[in-house]
Structure formats: structure tokens, C-alpha cells
N, C-alpha and C positions, 0 to 999 in steps of 0.2 A: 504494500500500500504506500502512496506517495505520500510525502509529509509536505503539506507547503506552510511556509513560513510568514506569518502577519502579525502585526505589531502597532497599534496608536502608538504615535513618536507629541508629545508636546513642542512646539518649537518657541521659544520665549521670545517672541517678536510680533509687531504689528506692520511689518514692513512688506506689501505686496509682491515688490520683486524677492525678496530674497524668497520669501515661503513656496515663489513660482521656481525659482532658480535650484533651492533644496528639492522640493518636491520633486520635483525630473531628476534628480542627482540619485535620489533613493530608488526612486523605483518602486512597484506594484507592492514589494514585501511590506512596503509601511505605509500606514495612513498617517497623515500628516494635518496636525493642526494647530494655528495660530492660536493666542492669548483671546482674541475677540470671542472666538469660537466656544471656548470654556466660561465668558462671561467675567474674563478678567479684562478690568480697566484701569488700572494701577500704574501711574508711571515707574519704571523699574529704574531701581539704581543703576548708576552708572558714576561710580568718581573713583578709581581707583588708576594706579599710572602706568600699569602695563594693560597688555591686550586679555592678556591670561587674566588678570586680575580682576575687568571686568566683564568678559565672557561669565565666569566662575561666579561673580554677586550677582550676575542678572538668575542665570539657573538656580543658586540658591536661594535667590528670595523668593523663587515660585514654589519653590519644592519647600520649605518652610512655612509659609504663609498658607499655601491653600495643598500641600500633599500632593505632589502632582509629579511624580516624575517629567523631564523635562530635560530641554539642552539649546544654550545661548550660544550665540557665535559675538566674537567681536574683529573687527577689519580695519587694520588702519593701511594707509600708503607709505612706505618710508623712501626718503628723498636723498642721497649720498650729497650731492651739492648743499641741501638744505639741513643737514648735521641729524638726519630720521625724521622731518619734519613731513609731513602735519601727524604721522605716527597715530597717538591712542586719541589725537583729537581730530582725527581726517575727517570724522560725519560733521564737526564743527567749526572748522577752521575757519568758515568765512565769518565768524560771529566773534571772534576773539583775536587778540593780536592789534598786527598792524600790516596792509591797513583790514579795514572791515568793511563789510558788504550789507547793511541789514534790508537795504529796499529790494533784492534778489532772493529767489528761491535758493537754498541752502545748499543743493547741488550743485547749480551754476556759480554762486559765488564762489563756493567752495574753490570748484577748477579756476574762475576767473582768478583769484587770488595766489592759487598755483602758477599760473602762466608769468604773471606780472613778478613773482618774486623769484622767477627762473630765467626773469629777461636776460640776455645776454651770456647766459651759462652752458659752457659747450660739456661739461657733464653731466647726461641727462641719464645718469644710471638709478635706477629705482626697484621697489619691489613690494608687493602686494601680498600682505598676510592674516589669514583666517584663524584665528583659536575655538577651536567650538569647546567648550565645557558641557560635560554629560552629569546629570546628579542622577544616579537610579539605586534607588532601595536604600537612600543616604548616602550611597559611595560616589565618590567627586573623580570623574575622569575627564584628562582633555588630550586633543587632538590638533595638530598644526598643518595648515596648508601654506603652501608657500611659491610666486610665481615670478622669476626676474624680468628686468623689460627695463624699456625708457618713457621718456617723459616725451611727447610728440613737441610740437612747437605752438601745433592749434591743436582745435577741438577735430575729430572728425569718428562720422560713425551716428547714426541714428537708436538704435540697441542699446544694451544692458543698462544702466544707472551709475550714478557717481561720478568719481575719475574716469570710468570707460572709457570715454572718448578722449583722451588724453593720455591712453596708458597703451602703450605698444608692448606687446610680453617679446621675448627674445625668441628668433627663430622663425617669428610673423612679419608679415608686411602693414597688415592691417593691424589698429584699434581693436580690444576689448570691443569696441561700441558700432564695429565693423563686420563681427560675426557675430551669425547667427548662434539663439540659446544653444543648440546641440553640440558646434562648436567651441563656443563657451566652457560648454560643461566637460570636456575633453582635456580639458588644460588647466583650468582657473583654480587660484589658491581655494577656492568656497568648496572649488572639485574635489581637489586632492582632501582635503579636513571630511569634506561631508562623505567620501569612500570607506575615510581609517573611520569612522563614524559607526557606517552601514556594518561594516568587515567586524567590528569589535559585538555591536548587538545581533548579528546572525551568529557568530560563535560561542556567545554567552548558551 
């Protein structure tokens, strides 16, 4: 008799792309459900200074508060010219610092504010990395993806969110924001974390 494997996966997010981008990454074996979905509306911590740190307090605090097994990702950019920057603050970059963006949607500033503090810098070595934190049954696991590349000069690419259109991975010609989700998901740091992810709860 065949065994087949299914699973409700909690994802501690309210963010449409990613739950679309995880979701294809998992696969049939798991259903998959956002914070909305369970009726949580809670904004979830986030202040901690690495990526690990607060992948790991987002998943904790769901699985404390309301029992829920569960698993955060956190994604920064890191910038070799820019000494790791915008790092554990890349979802927020354009709203802090120097300069700031507030009358932009947080995405677009975000890159607009990347572009302008890379003017003129001919090292555009960069890298994009996913921590997801697992809490299941109390026990605290995480997972790293990781994808190198450069920084383009403009934006290009209509696809994925973020930096996308600004992040060329190494080995491509095109933008993150140039290829299509399937290709995305073949390569991208969110890929490689949400696999060791998949790979770790089919073996449990």
C-alpha cells in the first residue's frame, strides 16, 4: 500500500508573494497556510539584529501565543560595497537612514534608495539570504538559503517583489524580476531554505 505524505505547514506571514513563492516550492505534500487564515492579526515581532534572530521570534511568538506549530523566514540583501547593507533591514531600508523615501511604496523606495547609494560603485557584488526558523513540538530548527549575484545599475524585470528587479544572481543574464516563478524557484535563496525545509519534515 502507498503511503502518501500531507502535512498543514503554518507559514508566519501575511505577505502574498512569499506564501505564493513557498507554496510552489513545497509542493502537493503540504498545505500551506498564512497567519490570516488561522485568524491571527497580530503584528509579529521583528527587532532582533541578525536574520536568524528574527526569523526564530517571528515563529516563536506564534507557537507561544496561540500553539501552532509554524515557520518564519527572514530575507535581507547584503551589499559588499555597502559594508552588508540594507542586511536585517532590507524590507525597511527606505524608511530609515539616509536618505528616506516615505511618499513611495516601500519596495520601490527601498531599491530607489539602493540604486542612489551605489551611484558610481563598480562593485556590485551582492547576495541574497533566507533563514527560515521551524518551531515544531517546541523544538527551534533553522534553515539557510543563500544566492550570489550583482546589483544591476537599473531596475529591470516585471516579476517577483523586492530587490528583484535589481538583483542579477551569478551565472544569469536576467533579473530575479526577469524570470518567470518556476525559474525563480530553481535557484533563489527562499528555494534552497524552503527545500532543506521540505527535506527535514518528510524525514521527521
Amino acid at each position: 500500500m502507498a503511503f502518501s505524505f500531507f502535512m498543514e505547514l503554518i507559514f508566519a506571514t501575511n505577505n502574498p508573494h512569499k506564501l505564493k513563492e513557498v507554496g510552489a516550492l513545497l509542493g502537493a505534500s503540504f498545505q500551506l497556510c498564512g497567519l490570516r487564515e488561522k485568524g491571527i492579526t497580530d503584528r509579529l515581532p521583528e527587532d532582533r539584529d541578525t536574520l536568524e534572530g528574527n526569523a526564530m521570534q517571528k515563529a516563536r511568538y506564534v507557537y507561544d501565543r496561540y500553539a501552532l506549530d509554524c515557520f518564519a523566514d527572514d530575507t535581507g540583501l547584503e551589499v559588499d560595497a555597502l559594508n552588508g547593507e540594507p542586511g536585517v533591514f532590507s524590507a525597511r531600508y527606505s524608511r530609515m537612514g539616509d536618505p528616506v523615501f516615505p511618499e513611495m511604496e516601500v519596495s520601490a523606495g527601498n531599491v530607489k534608495k539602493l540604486l542612489i547609494k551605489m551611484e558610481g560603485m563598480q562593485n556590485r557584488k551582492a547576495r541574497f539570504r533566507t533563514v527560515i526558523a521551524l518551531v515544531i513540538n517546541g523544538t527551534e530548527h533553522l534553515f539557510e538559503g543563500r544566492v550570489e549575484g550583482n546589483i544591476t545599475q537599473e531596475p529591470a524585470g516585471t516579476s517577483g517583489f523586492g530587490y528583484d528587479p535589481v538583483f542579477r544572481p551569478d551565472g544569469y543574464e536576467g533579473t530575479f524580476a526577469q524570470m518567470d516563478l518556476s525559474m525563480k524557484n530553481q535557484i533563489s535563496h527562499r528555494a534552497i531554505a524552503a527545500r532543506k525545509l521540505a527535506e527535514f519534515l518528510k524525514n521527521m
